[in-house]
VODRENRO-745728 format. One record per residue (C-alpha): residue in one letter; x, y, z negated. Coordinates in Angstrom, 1 decimal, padded with zeros to 4 digits. Layout:
{node 'a', {X, Y, Z}} ...
// end
This chain:
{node 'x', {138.3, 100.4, -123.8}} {node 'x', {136.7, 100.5, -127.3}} {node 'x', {133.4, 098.6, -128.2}} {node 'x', {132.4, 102.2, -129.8}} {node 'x', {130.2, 103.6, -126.7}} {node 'x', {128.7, 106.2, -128.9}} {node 'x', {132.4, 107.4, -129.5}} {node 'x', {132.5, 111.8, -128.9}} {node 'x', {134.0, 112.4, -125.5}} {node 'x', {135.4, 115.8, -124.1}} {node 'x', {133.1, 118.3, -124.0}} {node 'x', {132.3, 119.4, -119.8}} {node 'x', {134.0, 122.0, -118.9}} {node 'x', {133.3, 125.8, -120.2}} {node 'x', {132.3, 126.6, -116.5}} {node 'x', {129.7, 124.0, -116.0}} {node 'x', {126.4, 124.9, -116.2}} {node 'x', {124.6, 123.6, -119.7}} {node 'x', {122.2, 120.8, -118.3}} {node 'x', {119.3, 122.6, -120.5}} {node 'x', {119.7, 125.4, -117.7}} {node 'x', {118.8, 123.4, -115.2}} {node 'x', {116.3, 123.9, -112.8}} {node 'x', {112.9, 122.0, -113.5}} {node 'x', {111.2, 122.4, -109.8}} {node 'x', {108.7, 120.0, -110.8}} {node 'x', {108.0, 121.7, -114.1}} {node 'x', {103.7, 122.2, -114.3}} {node 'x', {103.3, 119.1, -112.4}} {node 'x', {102.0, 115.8, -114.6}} {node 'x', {102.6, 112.6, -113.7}} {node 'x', {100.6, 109.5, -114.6}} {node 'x', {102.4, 106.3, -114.6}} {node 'x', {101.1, 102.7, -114.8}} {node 'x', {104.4, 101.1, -114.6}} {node 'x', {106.8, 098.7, -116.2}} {node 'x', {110.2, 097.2, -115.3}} {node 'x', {112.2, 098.9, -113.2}} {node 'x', {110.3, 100.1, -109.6}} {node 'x', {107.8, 102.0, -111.1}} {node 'x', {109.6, 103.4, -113.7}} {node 'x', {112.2, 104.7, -111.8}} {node 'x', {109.9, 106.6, -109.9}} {node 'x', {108.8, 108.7, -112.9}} {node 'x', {112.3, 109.0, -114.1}} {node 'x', {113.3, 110.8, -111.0}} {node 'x', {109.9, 113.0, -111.1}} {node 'x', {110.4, 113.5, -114.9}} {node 'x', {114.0, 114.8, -114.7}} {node 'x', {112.9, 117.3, -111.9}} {node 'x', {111.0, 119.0, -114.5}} {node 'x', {107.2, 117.1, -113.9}} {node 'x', {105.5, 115.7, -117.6}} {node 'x', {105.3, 112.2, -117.0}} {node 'x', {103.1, 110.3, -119.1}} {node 'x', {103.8, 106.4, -119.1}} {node 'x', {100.8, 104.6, -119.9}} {node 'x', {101.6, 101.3, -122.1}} {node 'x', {099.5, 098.3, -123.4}} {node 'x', {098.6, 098.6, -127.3}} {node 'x', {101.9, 096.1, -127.8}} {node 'x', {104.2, 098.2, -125.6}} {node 'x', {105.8, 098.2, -122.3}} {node 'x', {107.7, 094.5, -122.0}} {node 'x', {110.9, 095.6, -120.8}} {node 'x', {111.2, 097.2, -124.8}} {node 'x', {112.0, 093.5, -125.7}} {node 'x', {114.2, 092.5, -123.2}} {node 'x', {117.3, 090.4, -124.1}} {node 'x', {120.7, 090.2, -121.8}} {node 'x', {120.3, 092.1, -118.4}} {node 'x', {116.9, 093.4, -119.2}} {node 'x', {117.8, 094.9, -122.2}} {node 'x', {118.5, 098.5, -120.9}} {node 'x', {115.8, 098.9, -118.5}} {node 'x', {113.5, 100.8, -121.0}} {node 'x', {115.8, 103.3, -122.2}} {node 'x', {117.5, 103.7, -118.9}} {node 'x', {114.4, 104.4, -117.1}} {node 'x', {111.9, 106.0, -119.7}} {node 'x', {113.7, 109.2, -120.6}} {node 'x', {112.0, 112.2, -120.4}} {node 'x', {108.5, 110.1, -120.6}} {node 'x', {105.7, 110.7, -122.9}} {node 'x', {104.2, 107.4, -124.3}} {node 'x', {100.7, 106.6, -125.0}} {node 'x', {099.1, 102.9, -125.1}} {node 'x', {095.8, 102.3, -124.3}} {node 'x', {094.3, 098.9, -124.2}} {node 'x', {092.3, 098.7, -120.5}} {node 'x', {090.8, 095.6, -121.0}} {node 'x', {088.1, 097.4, -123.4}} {node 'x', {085.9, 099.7, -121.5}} {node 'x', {086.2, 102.7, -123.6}} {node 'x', {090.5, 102.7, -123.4}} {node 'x', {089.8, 102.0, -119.5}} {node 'x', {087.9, 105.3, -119.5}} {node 'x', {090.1, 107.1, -121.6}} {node 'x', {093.4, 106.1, -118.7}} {node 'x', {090.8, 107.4, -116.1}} {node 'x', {089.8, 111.0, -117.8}} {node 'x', {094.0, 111.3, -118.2}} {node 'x', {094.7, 110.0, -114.6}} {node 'x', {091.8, 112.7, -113.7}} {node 'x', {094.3, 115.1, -115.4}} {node 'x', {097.3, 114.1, -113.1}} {node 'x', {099.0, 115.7, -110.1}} {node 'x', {100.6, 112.0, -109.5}} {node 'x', {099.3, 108.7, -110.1}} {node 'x', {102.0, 105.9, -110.4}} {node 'x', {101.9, 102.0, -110.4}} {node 'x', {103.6, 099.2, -109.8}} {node 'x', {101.0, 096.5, -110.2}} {node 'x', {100.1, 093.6, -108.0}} {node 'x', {097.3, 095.0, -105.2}} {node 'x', {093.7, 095.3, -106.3}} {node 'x', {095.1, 095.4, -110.4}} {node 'x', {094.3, 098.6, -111.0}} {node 'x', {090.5, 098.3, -109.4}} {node 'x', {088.6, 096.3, -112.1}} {node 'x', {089.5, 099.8, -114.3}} {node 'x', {088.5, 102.5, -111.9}} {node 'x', {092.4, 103.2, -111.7}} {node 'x', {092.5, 102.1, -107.6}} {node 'x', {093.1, 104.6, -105.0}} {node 'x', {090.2, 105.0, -103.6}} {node 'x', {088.4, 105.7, -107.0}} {node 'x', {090.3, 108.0, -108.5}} {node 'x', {090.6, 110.2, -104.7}} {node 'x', {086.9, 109.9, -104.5}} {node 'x', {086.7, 112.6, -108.0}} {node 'x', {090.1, 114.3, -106.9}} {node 'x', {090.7, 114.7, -103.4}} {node 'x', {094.0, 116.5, -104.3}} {node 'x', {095.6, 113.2, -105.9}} {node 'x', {098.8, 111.7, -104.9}} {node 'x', {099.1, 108.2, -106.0}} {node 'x', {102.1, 106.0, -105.6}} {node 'x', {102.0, 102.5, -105.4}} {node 'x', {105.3, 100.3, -105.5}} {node 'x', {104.7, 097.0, -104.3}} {node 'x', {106.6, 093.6, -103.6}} {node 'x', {105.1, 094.1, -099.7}} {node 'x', {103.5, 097.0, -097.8}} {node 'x', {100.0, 096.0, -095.9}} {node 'x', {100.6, 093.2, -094.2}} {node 'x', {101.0, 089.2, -094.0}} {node 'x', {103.5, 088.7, -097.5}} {node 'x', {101.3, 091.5, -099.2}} {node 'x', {100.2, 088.9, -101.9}} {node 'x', {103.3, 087.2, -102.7}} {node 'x', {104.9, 087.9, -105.7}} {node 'x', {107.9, 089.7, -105.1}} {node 'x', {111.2, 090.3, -107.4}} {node 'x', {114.9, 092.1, -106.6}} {node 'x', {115.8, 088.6, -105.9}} {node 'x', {113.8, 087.7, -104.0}} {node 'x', {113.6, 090.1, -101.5}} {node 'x', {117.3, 090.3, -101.6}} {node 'x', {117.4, 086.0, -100.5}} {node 'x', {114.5, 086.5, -097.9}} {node 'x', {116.2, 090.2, -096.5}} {node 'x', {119.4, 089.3, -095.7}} {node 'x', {121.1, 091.1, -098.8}} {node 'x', {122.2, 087.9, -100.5}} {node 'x', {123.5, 086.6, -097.2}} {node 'x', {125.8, 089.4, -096.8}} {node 'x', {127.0, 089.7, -100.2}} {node 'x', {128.4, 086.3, -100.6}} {node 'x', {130.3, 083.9, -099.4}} {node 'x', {129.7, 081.5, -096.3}} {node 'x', {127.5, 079.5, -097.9}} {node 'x', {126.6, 081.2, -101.0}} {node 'x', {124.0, 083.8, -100.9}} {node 'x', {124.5, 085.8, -103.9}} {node 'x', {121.8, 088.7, -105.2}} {node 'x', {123.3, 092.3, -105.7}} {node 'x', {125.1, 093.3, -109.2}} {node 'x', {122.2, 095.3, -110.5}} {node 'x', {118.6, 095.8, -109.5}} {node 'x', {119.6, 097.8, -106.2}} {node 'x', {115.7, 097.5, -104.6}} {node 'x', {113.9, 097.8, -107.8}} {node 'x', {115.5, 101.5, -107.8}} {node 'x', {116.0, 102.0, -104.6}} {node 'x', {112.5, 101.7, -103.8}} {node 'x', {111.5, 103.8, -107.0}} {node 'x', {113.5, 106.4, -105.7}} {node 'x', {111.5, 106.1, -102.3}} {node 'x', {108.8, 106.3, -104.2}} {node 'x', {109.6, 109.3, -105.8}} {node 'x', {110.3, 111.1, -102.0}} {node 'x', {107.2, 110.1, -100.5}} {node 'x', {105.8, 111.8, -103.4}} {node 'x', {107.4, 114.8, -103.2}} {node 'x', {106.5, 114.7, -099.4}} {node 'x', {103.0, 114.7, -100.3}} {node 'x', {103.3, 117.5, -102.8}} {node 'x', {104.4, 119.7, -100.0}} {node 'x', {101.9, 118.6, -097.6}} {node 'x', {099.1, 119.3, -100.5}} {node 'x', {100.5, 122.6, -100.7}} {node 'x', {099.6, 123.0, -096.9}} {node 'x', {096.0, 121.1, -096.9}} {node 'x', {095.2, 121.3, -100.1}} {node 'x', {094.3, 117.1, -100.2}} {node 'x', {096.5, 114.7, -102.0}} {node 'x', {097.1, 111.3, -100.1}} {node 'x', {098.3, 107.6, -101.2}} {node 'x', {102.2, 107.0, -101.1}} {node 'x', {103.6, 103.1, -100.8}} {node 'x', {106.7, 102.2, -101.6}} {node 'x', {108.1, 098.2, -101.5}} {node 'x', {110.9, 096.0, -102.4}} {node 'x', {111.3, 094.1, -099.1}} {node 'x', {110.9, 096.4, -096.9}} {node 'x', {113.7, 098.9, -098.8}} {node 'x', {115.6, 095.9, -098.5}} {node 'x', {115.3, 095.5, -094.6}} {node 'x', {116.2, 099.1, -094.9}} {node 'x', {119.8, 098.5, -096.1}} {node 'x', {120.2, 095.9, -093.6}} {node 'x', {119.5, 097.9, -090.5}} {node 'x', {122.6, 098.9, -090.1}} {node 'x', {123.5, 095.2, -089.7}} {node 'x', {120.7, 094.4, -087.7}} {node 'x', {121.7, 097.1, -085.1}} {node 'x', {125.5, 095.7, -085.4}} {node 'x', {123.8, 092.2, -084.1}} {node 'x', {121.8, 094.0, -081.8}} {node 'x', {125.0, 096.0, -079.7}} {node 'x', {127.5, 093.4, -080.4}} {node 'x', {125.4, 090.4, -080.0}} {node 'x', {127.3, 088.7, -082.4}} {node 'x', {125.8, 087.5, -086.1}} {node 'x', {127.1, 089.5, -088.8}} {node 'x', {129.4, 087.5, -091.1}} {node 'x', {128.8, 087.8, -094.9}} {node 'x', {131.0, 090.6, -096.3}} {node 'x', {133.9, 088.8, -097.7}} {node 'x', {134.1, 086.7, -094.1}} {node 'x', {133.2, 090.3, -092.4}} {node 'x', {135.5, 091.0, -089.2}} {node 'x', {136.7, 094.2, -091.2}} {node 'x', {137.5, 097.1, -088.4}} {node 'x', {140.6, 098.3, -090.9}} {node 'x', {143.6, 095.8, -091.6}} {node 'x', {144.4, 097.7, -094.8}} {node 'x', {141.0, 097.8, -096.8}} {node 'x', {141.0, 095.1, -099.6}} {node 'x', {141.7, 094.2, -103.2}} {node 'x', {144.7, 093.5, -103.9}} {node 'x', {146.3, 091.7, -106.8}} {node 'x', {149.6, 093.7, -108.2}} {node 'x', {151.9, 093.3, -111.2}} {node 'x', {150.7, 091.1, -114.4}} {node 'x', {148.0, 090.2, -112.1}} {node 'x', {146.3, 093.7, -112.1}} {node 'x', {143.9, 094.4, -109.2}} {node 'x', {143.3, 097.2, -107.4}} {node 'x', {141.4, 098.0, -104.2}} {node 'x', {143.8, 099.8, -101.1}} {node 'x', {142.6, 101.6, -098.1}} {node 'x', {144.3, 102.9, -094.3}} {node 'x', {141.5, 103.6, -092.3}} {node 'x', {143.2, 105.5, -089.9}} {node 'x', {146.6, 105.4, -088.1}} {node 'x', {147.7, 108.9, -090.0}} {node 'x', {146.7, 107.0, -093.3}} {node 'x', {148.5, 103.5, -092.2}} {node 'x', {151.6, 106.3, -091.7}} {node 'x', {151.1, 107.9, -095.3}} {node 'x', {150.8, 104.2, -096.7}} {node 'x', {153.9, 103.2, -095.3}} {node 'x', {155.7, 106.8, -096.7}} {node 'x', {154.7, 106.7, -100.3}} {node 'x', {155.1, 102.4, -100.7}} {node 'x', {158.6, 102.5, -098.6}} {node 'x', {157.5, 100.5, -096.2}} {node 'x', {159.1, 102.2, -093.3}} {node 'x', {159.8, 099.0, -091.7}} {node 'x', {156.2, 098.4, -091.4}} {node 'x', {155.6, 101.7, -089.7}} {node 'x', {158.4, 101.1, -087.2}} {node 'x', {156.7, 097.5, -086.2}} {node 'x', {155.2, 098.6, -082.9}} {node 'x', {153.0, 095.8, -082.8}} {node 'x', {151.4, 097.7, -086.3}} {node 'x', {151.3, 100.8, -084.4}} {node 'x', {147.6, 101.8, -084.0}} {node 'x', {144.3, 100.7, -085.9}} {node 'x', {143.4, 097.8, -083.8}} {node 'x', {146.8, 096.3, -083.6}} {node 'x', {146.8, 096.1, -087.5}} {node 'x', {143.2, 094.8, -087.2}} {node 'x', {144.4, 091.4, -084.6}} {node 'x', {147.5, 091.1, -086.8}} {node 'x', {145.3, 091.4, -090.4}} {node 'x', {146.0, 088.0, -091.8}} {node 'x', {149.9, 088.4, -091.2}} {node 'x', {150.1, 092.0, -092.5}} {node 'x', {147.7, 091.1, -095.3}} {node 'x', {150.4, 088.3, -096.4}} {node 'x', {153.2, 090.6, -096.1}} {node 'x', {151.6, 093.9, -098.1}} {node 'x', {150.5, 091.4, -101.1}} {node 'x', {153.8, 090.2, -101.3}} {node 'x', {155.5, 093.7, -101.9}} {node 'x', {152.7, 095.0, -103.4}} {node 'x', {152.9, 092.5, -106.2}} {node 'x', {155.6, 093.8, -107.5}} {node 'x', {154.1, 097.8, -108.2}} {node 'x', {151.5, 097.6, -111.5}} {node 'x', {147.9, 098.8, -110.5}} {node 'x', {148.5, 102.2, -112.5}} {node 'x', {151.3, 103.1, -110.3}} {node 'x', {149.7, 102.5, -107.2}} {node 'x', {146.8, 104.6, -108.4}} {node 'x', {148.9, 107.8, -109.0}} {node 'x', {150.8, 107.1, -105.4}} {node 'x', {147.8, 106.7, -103.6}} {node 'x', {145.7, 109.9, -105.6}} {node 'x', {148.8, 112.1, -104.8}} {node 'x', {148.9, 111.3, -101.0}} {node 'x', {145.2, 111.5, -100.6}} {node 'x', {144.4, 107.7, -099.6}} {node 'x', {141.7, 105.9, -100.7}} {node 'x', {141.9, 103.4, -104.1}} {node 'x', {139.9, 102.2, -106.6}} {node 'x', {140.6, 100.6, -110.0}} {node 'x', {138.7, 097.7, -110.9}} {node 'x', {136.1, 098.7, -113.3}} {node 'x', {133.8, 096.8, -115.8}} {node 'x', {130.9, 098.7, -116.6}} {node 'x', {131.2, 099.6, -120.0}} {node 'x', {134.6, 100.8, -118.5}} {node 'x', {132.6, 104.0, -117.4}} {node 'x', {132.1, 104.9, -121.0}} {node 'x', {136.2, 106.1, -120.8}} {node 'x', {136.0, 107.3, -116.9}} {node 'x', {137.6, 111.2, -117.4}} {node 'x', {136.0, 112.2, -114.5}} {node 'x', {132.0, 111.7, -115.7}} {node 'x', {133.4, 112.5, -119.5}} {node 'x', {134.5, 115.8, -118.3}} {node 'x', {131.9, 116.9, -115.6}} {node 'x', {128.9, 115.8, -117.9}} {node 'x', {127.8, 113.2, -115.9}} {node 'x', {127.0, 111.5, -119.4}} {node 'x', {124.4, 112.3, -121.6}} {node 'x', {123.2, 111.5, -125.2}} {node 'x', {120.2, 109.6, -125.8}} {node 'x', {118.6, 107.8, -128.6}} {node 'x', {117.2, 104.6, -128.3}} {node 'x', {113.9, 104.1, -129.1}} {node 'x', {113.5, 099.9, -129.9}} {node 'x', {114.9, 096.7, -130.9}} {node 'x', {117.8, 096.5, -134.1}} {node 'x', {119.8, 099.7, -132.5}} {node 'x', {117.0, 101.8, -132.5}} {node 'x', {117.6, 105.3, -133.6}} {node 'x', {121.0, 105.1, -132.3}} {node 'x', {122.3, 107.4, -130.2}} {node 'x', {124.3, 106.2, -127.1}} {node 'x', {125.9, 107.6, -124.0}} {node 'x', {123.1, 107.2, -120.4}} {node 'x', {124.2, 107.7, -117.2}} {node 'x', {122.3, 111.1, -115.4}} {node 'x', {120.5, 111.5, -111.8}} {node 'x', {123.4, 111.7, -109.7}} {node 'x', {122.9, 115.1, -108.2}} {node 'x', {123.3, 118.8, -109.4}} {node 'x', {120.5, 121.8, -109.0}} {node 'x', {122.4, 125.2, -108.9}} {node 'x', {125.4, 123.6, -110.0}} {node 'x', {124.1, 122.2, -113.3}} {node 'x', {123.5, 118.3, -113.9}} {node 'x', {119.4, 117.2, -114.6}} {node 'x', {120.1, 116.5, -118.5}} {node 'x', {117.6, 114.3, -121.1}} {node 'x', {114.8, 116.9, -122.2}} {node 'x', {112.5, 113.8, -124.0}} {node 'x', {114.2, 110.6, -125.6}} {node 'x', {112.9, 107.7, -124.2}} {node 'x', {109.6, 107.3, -126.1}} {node 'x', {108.7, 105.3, -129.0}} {node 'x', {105.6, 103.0, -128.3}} {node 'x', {102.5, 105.6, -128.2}} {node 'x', {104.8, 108.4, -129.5}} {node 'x', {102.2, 111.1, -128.0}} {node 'x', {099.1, 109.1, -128.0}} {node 'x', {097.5, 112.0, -130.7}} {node 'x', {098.2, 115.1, -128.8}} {node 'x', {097.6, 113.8, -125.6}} {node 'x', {094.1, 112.6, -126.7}} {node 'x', {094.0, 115.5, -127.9}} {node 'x', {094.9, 117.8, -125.0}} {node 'x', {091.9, 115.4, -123.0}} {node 'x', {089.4, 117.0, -125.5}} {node 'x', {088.9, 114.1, -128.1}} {node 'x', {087.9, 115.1, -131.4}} {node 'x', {089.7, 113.8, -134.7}} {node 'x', {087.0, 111.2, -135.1}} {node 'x', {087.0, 109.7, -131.7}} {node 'x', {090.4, 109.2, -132.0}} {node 'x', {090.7, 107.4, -135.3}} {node 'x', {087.7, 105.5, -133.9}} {node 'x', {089.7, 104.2, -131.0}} {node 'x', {092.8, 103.7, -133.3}} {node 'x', {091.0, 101.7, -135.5}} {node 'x', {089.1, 099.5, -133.0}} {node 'x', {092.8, 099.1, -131.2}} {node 'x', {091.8, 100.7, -128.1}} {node 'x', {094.7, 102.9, -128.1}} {node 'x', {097.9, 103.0, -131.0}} 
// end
């Protein structure tokens, strides 16, 4: 594909709605966030596209995921759109009471800070519900309540200790998940149990406190393995070792060593596979004739397919397989996704400026909340923020005056 990411794409179709139209069913609601890195912030990027004003609270020096390097370097941008940005210093009593008159001012409370942080500024819980009973505050932690509730938790770690790593590699070699699946995961569960909340507020008229964690979201998406050990009795093998319950389901590498992934997960598929490759020989083996025959004789039909199959290239395949309705999957890179027709045409890409580092004021391609609200994809209303981008009118809109601002401003409690 081309390095040029910010190249122009095909416009989404005429049809689809304009992602300004969307609905905003959040819109009059502000959120209050106390985040950085990617939990908490992901939590206010789902409440912010839905509409809410989200208000990300930042040191004077700025969120630290704005001077990431390698992986980390597009978690801000990625997970700060449609923020506001103001950066108070908390250490000094006067910006810690100017984050408690605006989290006195929110609908939602956010944080992702280790337990008891927040309470040496008023900004715990309990403080802030005892002037607001109506609150909803949502805390993302390593740990809910309980014996680990004090370690220090990260994606990767909870992924080694939760069975995630285990699965994902080989025998042998636990290897962490391609991108920070419980850092969003659990923002995203954040972002529910808030919404929950809401709802119940709107029936009782009193807020409540929300907790989301990275270990337990990660024990989540290892039930379904758990309950496999707990019917069958037997220990799940790491998915490449897996006993797979479909013969044909794999990657497979095809002409000028292309690879592509090939699926027949069902004997009228295993059929349609054998039609459109010419395989008819296959489909007459009677030992090959139904799922679980394939499944016994997988490593000698495996040995067989890659054989023929190495002599069709991966973009032949594709078209075979897309015209007969099987499943397939090219082999992507991510910046591959920058070309990918499908989210080029549907809009499921968006411009968006970046706000830091040498690119800043570039404007690049972001991927979009991966649902639709009467038909219309949840578009980028604010860039992601500059550092304290709206710390004047939000002051502002608190009741300070002109002088008490530039006061703070120049004794560094806020910038």
């Amino acid at each position: 594909m081309s390095n040029n990411v910010t190249a122009t794409a095909p416009q989404p179709s005429a049809d689809l709605p304009n992602p300004a139209s969307a609905p905003q069913p959040l819109a009059g609601l502000r959120v209050v966030e106390f985040t950085h890195m990617v939990m908490g912030p992901t939590c206010g990027m789902v409440l912010a596209d839905l509409g809410a004003e989200v208000v990300k609270v930042e040191p004077i020096d700025g969120e630290g995921t704005r001077r990431l390097l390698g992986a980390g370097a597009g978690f801000f941008p990625m997970f700060n759109r449609n923020k506001k940005s103001i950066a108070i210093d908390l250490r000094q009593p006067d910006g810690a009471a100017v984050a408690r008159r605006l989290a006195a001012s929110a609908d939602v409370v956010a944080e992702n800070f280790k337990p008891g942080a927040l309470h040496k500024y008023g900004l715990d819980y309990a403080t802030l519900a005892a002037l607001n009973d109506r609150l909803i505050y949502v805390s993302h932690k390593g740990f809910l309540p309980g014996p680990y509730e004090h370690r220090t938790a990260l994606d990767e770690v909870v992924q080694m200790m939760g069975g995630l790593a285990y699965m994902t590699g080989r025998p042998g070699d636990p290897l962490r998940a391609g991108t920070s699946v419980n850092d969003i995961m659990g923002g995203l569960f954040g972002a529910i149990g808030a919404m929950g909340a809401l709802i119940q507020r709107g029936i009782s008229g009193r807020g409540m406190e929300v907790q989301s964690a990275l270990f337990e979201n990660n024990v989540f998406l290892m039930g379904q393995h758990m309950l496999q050990y707990a019917m069958t009795g037997r220990h799940p093998q790491p998915m490449p070792a897996r006993d797979n319950p479909w013969a044909v389901y794999d990657v497979f590498t095809v002409k000028d060593g292309e690879q592509i992934f090939l699926a027949a997960v069902s004997d009228a598929q295993w059929q349609t596979f054998c039609t459109v490759l010419g395989f008819d020989d296959l489909h007459a083996d009677a030992s090959l004739a139904t799922n679980n025959d394939r499944v016994r004789a997988r490593p000698r039909l495996l040995a067989t397919l890659r054989e023929r199959l190495a002599a069709f290239g991966a973009a032949e395949l594709a078209a075979r397989f897309e015209q007969a309705g099987l499943p397939f999957a090219p082999i992507r890179k991510p910046e591959d996704l920058y070309d990918d027709p499908h989210l080029r045409a549907t809009g499921g890409l968006a411009d968006m400026v970046l706000p830091d580092g040498d690119k800043a004021g570039q404007t690049v391609k972001t991927t979009l909340f991966p649902v639709t609200l009467a038909g219309a994809r949840l578009g980028v209303r604010l860039q992601p923020p500059r550092l304290g981008e709206h710390t004047q009118a939000l002051l502002a809109g608190l009741g300070y005056g002109p002088a008490e601002i530039d006061d703070f401003r120049n004794r560094a409690v806020v910038a």
